[in-house]
TORPA-4810 file (N, C-alpha, C, O; in nm, 3 decimals):
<nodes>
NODE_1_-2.034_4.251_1.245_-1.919_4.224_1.331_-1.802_4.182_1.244_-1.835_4.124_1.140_X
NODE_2_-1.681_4.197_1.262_-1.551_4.220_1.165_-1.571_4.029_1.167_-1.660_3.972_1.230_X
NODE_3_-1.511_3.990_1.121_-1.447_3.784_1.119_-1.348_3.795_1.219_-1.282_3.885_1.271_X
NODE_4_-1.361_3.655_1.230_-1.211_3.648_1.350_-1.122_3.682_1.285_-1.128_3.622_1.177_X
NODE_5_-1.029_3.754_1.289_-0.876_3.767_1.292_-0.878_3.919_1.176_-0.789_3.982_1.118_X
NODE_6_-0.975_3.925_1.180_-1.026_4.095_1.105_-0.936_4.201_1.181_-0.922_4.162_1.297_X
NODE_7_-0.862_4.334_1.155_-0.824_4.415_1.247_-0.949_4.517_1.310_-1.027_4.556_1.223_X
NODE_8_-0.970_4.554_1.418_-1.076_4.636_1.493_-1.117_4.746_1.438_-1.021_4.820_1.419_X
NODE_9_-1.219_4.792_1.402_-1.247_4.875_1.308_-1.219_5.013_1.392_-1.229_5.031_1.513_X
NODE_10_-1.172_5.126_1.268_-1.149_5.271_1.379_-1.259_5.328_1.360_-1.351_5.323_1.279_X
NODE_11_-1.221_5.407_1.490_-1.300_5.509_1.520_-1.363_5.633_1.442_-1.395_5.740_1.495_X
NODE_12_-1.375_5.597_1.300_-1.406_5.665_1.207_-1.542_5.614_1.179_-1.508_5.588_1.064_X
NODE_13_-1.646_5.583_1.182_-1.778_5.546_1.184_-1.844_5.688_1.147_-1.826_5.795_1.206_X
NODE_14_-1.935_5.661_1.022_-2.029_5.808_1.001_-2.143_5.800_1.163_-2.183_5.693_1.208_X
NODE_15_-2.171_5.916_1.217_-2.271_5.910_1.309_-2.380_6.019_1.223_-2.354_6.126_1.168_X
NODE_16_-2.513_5.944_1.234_-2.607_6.019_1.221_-2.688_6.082_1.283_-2.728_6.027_1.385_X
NODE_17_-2.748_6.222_1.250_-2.846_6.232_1.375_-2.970_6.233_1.284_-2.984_6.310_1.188_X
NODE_18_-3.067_6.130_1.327_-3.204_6.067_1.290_-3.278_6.179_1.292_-3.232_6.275_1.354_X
NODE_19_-3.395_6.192_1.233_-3.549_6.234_1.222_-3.631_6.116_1.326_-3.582_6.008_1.358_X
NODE_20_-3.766_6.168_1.367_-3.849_6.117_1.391_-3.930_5.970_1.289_-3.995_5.874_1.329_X
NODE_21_-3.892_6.005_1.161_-3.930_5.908_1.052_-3.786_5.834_1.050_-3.794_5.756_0.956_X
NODE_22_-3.686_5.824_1.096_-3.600_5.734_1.080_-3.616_5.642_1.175_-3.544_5.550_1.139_X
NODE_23_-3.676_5.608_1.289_-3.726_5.532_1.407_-3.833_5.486_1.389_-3.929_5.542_1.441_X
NODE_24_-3.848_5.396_1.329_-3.945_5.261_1.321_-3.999_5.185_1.447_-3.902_5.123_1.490_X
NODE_25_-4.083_5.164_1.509_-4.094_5.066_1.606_-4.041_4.954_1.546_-4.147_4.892_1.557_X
NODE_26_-3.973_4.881_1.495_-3.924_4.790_1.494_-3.765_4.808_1.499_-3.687_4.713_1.497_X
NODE_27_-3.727_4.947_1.505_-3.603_4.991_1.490_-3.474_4.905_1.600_-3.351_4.898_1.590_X
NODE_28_-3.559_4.857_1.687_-3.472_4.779_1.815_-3.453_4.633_1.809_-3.395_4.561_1.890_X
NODE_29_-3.523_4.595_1.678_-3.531_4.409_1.740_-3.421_4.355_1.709_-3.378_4.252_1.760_X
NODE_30_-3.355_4.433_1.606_-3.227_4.308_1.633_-3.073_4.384_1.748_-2.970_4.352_1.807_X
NODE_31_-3.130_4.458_1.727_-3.016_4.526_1.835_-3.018_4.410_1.993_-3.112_4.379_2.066_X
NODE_32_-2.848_4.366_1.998_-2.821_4.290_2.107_-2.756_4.399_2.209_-2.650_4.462_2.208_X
NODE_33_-2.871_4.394_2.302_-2.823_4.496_2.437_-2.777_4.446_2.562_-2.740_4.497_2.668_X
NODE_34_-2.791_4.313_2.510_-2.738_4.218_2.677_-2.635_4.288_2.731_-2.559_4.354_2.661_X
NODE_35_-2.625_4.278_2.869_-2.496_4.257_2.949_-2.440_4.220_3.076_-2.441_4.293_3.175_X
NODE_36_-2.396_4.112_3.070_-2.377_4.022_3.166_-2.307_4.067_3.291_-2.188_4.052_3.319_X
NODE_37_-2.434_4.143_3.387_-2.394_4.218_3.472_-2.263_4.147_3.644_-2.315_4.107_3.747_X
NODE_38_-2.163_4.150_3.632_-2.136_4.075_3.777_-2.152_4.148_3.879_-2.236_4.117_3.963_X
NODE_39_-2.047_4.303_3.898_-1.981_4.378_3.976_-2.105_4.543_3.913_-2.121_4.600_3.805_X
NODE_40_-2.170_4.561_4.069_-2.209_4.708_4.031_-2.159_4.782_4.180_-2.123_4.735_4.288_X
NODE_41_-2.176_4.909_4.133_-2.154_5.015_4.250_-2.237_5.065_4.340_-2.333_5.119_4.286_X
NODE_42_-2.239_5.070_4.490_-2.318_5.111_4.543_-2.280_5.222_4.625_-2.163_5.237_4.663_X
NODE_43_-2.414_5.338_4.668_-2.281_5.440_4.758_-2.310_5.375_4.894_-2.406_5.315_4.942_X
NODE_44_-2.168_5.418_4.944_-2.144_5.379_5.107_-2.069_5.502_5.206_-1.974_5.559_5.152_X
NODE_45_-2.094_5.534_5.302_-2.037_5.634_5.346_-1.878_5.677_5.285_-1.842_5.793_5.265_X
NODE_46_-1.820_5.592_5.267_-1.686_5.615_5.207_-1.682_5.677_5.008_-1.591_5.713_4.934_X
NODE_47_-1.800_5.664_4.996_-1.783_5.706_4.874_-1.870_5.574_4.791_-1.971_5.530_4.845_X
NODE_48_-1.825_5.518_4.664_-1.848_5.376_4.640_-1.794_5.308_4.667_-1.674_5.321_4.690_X
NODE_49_-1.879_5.169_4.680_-1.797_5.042_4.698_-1.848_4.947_4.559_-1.941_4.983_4.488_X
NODE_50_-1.759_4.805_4.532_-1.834_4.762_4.426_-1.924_4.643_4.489_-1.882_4.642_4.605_X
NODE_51_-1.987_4.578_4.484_-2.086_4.483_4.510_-2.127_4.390_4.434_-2.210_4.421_4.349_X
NODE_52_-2.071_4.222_4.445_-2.125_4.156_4.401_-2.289_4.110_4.343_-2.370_4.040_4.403_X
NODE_53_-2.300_4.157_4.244_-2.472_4.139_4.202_-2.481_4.116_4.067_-2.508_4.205_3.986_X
NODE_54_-2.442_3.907_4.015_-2.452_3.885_3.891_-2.643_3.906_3.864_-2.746_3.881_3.925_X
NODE_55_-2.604_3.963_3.745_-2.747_3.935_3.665_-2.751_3.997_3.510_-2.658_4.062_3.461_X
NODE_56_-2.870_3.967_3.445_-2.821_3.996_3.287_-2.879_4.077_3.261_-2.983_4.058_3.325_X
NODE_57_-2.899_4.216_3.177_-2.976_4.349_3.200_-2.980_4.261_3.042_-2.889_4.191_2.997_X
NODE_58_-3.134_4.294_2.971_-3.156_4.304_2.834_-3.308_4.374_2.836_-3.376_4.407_2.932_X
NODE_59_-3.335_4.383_2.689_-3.468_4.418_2.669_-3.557_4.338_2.624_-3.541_4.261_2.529_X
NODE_60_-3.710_4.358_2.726_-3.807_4.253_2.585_-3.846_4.326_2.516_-3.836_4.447_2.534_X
NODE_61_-3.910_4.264_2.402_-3.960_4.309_2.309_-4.059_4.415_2.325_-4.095_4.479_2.226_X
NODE_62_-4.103_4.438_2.435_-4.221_4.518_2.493_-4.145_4.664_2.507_-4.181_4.770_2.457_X
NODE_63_-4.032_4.638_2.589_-3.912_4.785_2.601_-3.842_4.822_2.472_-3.796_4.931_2.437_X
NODE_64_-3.845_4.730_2.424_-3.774_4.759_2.273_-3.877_4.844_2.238_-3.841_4.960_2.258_X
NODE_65_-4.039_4.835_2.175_-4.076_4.893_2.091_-4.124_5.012_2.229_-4.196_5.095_2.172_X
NODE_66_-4.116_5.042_2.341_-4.101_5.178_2.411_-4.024_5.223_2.407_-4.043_5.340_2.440_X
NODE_67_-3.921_5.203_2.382_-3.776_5.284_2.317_-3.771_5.352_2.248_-3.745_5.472_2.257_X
NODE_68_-3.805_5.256_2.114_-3.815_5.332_1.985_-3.928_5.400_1.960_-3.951_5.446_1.848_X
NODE_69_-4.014_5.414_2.067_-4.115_5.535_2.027_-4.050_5.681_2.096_-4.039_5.795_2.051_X
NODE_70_-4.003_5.604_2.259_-3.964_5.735_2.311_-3.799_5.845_2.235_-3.760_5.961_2.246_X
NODE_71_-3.765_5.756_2.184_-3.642_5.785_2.065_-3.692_5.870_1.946_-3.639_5.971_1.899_X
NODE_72_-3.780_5.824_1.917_-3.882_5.928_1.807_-3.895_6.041_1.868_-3.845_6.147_1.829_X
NODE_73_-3.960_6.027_1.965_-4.007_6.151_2.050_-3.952_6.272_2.059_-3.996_6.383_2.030_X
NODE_74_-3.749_6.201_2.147_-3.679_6.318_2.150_-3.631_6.337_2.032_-3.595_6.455_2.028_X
NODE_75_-3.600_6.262_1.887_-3.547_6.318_1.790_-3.618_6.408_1.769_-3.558_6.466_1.678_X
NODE_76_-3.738_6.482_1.795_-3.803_6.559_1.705_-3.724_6.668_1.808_-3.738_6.747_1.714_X
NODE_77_-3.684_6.713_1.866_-3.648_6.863_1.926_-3.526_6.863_2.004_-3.473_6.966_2.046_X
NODE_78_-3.465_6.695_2.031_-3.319_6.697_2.111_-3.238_6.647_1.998_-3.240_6.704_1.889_X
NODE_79_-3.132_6.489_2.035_-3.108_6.453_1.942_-3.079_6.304_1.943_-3.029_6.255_2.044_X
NODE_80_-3.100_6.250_1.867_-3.101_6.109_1.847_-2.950_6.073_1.753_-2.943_6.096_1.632_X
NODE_81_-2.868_6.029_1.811_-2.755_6.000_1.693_-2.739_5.856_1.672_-2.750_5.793_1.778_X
NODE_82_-2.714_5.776_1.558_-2.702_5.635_1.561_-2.572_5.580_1.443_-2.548_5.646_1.342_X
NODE_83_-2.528_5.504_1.462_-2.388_5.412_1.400_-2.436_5.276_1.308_-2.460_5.170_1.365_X
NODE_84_-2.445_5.289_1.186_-2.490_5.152_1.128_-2.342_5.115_1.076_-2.250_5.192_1.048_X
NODE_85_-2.343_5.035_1.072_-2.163_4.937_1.011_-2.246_4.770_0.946_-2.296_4.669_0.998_X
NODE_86_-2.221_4.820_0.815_-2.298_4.671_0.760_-2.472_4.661_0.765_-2.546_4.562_0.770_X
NODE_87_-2.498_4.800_0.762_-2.659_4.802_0.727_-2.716_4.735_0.867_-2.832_4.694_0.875_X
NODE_88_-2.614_4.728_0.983_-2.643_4.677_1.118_-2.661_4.835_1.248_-2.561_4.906_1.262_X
NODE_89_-2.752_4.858_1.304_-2.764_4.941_1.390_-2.627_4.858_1.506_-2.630_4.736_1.525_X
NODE_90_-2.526_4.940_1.567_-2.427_4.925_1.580_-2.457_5.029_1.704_-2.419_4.988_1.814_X
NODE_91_-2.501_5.117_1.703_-2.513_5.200_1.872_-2.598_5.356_1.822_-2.619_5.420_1.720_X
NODE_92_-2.621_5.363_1.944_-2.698_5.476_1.963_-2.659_5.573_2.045_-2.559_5.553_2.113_X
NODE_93_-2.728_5.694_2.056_-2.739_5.776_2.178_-2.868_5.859_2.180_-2.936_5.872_2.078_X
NODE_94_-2.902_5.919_2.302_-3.007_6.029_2.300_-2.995_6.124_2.380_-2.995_6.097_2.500_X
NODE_95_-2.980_6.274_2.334_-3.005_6.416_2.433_-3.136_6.411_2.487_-3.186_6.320_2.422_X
NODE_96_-3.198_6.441_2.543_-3.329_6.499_2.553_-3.330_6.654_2.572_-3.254_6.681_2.665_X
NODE_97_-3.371_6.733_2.535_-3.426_6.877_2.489_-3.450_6.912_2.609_-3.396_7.018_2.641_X
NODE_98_-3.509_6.863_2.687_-3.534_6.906_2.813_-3.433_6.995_2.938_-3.345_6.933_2.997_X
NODE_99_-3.456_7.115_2.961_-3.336_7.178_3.017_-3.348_7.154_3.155_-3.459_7.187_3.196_X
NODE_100_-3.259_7.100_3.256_-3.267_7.064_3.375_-3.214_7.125_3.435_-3.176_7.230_3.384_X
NODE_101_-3.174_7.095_3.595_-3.088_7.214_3.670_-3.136_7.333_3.670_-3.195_7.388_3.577_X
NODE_102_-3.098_7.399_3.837_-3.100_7.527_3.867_-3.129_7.604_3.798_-3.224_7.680_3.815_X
NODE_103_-3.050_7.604_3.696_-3.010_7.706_3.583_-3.052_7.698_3.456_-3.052_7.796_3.382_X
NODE_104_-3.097_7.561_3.414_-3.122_7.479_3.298_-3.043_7.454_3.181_-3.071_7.438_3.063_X
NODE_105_-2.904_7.454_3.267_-2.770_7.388_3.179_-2.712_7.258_3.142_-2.614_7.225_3.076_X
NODE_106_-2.826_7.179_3.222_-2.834_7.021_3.174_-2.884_7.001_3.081_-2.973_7.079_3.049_X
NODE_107_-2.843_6.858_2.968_-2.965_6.782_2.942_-2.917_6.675_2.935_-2.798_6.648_2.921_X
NODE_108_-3.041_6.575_2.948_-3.026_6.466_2.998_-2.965_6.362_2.880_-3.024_6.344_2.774_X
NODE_109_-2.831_6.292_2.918_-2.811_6.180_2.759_-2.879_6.041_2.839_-2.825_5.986_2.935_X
NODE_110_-3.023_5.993_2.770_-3.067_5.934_2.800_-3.076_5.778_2.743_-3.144_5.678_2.763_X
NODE_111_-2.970_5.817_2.663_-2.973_5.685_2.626_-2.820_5.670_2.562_-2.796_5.772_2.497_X
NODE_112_-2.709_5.575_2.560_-2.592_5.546_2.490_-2.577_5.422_2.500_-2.520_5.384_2.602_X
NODE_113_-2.623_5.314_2.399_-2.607_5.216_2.409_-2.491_5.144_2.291_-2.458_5.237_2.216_X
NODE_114_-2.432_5.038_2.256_-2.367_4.972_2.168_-2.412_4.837_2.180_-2.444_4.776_2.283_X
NODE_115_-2.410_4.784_2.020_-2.420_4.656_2.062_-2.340_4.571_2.112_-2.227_4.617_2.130_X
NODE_116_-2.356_4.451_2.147_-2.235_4.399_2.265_-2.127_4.323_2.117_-2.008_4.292_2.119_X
NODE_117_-2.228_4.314_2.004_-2.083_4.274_1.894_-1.982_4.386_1.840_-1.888_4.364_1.763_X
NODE_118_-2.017_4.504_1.892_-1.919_4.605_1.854_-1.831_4.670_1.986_-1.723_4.730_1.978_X
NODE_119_-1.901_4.644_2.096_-1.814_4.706_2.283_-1.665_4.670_2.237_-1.619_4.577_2.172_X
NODE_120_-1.617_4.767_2.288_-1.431_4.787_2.319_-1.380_4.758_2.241_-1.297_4.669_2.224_X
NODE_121_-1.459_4.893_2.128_-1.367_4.905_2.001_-1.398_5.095_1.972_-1.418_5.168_1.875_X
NODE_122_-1.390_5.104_2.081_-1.427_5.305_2.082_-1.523_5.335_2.031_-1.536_5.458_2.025_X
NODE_123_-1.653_5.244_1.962_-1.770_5.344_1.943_-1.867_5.409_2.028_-1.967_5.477_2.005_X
NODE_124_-1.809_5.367_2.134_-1.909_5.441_2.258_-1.855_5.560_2.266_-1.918_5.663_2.243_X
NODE_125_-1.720_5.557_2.302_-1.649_5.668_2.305_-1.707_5.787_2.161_-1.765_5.893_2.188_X
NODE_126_-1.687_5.757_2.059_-1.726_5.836_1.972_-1.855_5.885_1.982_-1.866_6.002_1.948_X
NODE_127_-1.967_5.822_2.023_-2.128_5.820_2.023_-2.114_5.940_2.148_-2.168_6.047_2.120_X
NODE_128_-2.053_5.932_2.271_-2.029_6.051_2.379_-1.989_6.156_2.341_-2.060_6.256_2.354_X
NODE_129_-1.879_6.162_2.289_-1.815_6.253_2.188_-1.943_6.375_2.100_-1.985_6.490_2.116_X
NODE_130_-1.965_6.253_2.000_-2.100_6.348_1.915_-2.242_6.389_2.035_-2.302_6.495_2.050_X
NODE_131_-2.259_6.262_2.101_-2.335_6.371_2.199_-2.304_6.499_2.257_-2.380_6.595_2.245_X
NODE_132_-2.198_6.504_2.316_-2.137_6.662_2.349_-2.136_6.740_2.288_-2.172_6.848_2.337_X
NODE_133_-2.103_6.736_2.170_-2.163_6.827_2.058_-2.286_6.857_2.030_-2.319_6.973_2.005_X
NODE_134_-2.371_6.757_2.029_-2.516_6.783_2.000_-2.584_6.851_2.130_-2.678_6.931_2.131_X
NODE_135_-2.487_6.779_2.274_-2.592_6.908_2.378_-2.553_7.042_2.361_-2.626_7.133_2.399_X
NODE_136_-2.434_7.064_2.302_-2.401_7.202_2.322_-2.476_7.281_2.215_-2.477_7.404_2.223_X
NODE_137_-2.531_7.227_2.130_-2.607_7.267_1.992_-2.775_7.312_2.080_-2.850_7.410_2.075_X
NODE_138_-2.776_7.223_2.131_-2.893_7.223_2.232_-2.918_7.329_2.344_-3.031_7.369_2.373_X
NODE_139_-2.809_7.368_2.401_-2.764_7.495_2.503_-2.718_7.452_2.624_-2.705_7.525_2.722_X
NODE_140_-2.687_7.316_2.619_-2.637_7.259_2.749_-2.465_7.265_2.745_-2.388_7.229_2.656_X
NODE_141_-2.440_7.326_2.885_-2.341_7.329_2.965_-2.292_7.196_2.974_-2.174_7.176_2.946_X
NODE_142_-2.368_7.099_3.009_-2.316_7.010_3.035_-2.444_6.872_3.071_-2.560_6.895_3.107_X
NODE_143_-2.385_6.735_3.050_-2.461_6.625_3.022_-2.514_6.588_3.134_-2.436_6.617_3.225_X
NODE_144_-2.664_6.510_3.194_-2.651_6.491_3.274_-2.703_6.320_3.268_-2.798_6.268_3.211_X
NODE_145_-2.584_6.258_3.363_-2.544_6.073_3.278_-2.622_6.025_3.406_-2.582_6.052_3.520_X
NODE_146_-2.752_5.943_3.378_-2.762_5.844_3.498_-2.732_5.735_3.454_-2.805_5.674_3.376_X
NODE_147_-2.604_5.684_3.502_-2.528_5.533_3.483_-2.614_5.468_3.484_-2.721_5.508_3.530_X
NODE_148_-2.599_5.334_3.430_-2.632_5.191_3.425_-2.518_5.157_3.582_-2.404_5.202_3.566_X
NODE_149_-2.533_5.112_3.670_-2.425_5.086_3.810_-2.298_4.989_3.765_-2.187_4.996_3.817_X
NODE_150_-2.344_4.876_3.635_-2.209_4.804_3.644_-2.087_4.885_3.604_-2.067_4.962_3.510_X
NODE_151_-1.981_4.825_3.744_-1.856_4.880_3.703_-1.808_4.891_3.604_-1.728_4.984_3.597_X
NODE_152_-1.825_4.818_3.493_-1.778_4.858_3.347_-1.828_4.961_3.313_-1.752_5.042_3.260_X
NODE_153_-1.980_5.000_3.332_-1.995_5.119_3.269_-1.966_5.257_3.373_-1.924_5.355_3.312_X
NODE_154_-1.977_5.266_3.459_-1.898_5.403_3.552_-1.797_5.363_3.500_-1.803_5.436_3.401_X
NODE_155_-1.687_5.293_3.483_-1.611_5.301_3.469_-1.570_5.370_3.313_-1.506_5.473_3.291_X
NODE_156_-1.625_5.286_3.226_-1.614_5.368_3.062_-1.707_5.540_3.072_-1.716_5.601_2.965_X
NODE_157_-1.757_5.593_3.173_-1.780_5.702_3.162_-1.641_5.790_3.252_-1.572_5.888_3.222_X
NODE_158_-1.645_5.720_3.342_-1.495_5.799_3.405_-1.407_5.814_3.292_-1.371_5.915_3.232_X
NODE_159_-1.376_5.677_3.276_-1.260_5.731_3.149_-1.267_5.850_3.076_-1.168_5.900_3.023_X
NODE_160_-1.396_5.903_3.071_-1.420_5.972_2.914_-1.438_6.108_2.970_-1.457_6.202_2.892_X
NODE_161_-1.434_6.126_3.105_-1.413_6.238_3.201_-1.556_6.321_3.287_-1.580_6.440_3.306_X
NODE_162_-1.614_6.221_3.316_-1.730_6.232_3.389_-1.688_6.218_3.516_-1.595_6.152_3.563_X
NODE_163_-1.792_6.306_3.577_-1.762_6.314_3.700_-1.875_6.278_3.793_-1.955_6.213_3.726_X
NODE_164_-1.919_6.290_3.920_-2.034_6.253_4.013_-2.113_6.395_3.992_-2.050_6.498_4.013_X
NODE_165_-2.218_6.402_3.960_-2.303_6.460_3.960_-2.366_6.590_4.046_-2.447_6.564_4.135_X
NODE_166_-2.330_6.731_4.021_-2.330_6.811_4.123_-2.470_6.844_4.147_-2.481_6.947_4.214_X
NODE_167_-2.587_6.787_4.113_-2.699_6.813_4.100_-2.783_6.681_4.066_-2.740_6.598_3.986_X
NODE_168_-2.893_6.668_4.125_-2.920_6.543_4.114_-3.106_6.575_4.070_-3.185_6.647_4.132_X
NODE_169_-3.135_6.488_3.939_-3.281_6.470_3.891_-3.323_6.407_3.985_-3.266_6.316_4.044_X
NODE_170_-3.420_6.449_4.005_-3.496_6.368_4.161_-3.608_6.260_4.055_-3.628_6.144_4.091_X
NODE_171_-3.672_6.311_3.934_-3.781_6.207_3.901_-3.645_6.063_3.817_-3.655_5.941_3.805_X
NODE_172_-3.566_6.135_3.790_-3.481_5.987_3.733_-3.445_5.903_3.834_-3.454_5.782_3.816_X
NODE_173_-3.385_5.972_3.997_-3.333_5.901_4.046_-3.492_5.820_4.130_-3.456_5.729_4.205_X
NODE_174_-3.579_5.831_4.128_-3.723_5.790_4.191_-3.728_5.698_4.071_-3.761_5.583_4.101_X
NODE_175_-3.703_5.720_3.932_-3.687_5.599_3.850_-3.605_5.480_3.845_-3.633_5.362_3.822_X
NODE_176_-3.492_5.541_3.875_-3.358_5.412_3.893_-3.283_5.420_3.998_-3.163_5.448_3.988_X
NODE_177_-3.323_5.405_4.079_-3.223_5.446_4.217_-3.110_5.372_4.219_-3.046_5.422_4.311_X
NODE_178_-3.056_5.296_4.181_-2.904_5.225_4.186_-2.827_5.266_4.080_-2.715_5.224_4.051_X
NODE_179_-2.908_5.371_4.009_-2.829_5.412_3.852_-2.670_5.487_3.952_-2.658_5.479_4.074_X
NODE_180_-2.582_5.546_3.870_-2.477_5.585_3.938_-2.482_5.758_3.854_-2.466_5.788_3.735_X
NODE_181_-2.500_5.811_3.929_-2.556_5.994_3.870_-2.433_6.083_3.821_-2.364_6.128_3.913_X
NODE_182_-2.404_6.108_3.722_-2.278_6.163_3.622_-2.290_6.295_3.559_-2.400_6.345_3.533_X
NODE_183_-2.191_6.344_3.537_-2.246_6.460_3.462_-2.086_6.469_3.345_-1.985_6.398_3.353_X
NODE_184_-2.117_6.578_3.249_-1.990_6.576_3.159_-1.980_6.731_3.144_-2.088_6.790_3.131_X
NODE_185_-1.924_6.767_3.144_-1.896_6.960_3.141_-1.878_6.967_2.963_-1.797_6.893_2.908_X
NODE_186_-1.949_7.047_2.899_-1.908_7.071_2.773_-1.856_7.152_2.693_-1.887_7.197_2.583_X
NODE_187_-1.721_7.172_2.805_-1.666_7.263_2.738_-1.580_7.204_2.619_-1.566_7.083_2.600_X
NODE_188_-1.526_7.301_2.542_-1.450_7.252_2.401_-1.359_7.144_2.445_-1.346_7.035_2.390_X
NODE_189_-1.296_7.186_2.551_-1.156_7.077_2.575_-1.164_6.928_2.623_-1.087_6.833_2.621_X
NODE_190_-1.334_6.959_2.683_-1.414_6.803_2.714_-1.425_6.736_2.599_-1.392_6.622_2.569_X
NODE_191_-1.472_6.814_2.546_-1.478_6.701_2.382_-1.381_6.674_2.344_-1.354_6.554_2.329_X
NODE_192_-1.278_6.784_2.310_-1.140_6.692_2.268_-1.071_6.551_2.326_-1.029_6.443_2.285_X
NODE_193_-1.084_6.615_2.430_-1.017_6.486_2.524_-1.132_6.354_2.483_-1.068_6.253_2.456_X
NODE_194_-1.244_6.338_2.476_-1.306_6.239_2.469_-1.269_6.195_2.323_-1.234_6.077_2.309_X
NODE_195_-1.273_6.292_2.193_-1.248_6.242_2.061_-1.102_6.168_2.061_-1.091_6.052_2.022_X
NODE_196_-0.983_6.250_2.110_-0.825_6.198_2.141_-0.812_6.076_2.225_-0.708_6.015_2.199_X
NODE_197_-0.896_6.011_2.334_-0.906_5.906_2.365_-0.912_5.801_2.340_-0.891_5.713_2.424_X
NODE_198_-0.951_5.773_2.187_-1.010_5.692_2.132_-0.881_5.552_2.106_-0.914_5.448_2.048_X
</nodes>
């Protein structure tokens, strides 16, 4: 994390995309994933509303090392990309390989996390960014995002030009039903706009 009065680091961060041998089960323990949930979204006939519901989303140690196995997993055939700054794991993301939809122009980004000592300083933004690239490497049309519900995060995916989901995973949403269901179109000009955002 920069010192106080450090300027915010840019959006220039090397991103890697991992091997299966770069994911350690221990690859998660120091990663801080808290986030101090207040305001999430729920749908209501009108569309969303937001809804008071403090609580603190983190991982135990038990989800940590299921992470980093299931992170192994998809690096071997989707893609796993990750941000170290200071020999510190700094954020992640994950495609999964798996082709979804009608058509099988999805795949799923199943994971984009940052740590909370680096949030709202654009490396998420960048980590979305290189994912779009990596699904399109993959053969996907386009991403398919099941939100975390707090308004901060629909909201940092709107920004980045996601939209509500024209198709919906039925085993994710039987997994997380309050998640908020997204998708990202990958065409060239999607990515730009997400890299120019920054």
């Amino acid at each position: 994390m920069p010192p106080p009065g450090h300027p915010p680091l840019t959006p220039s961060w090397p991103i890697h995309r991992l091997s299966p041998r770069d994911i350690s089960a221990g690859w998660l323990d120091a990663f801080q994933r808290r986030q101090d949930v207040q305001l999430v979204y729920r749908a209501s006939a009108a569309g969303k509303r937001s809804v008071a519901e403090p609580f603190i989303d983190d991982w135990s140690s038990a989800e940590r090392r299921e992470l980093a196995r299931e992170l192994a997993r998809i690096a071997a055939d989707g893609a796993v990309l990750a941000v170290e700054i200071d020999g510190i794991l700094a954020g992640f993301a994950a495609i999964d390989p798996q082709a979804l939809g009608p058509d099988g122009g999805y795949r799923q980004l199943k994971e984009l996390q940052v740590d909370r000592r680096w949030r709202g300083q654009g490396l998420g933004r960048a980590l979305l960014a290189a994912s779009a690239a990596a699904g399109r490497e993959l053969g996907a049309d386009a991403l398919y995002i099941s939100s975390h519900s707090a308004v901060e995060t629909v909201a940092f995916y709107e920004a980045c030009g996601c939209v509500p989901a024209r198709w919906l995973h039925a085993p994710q949403l039987a997994l997380e039903p309050f998640d908020w269901q997204m998708e990202l179109a990958l065409s060239g000009q999607s990515i730009d706009l997400i890299q120019l955002s920054h």
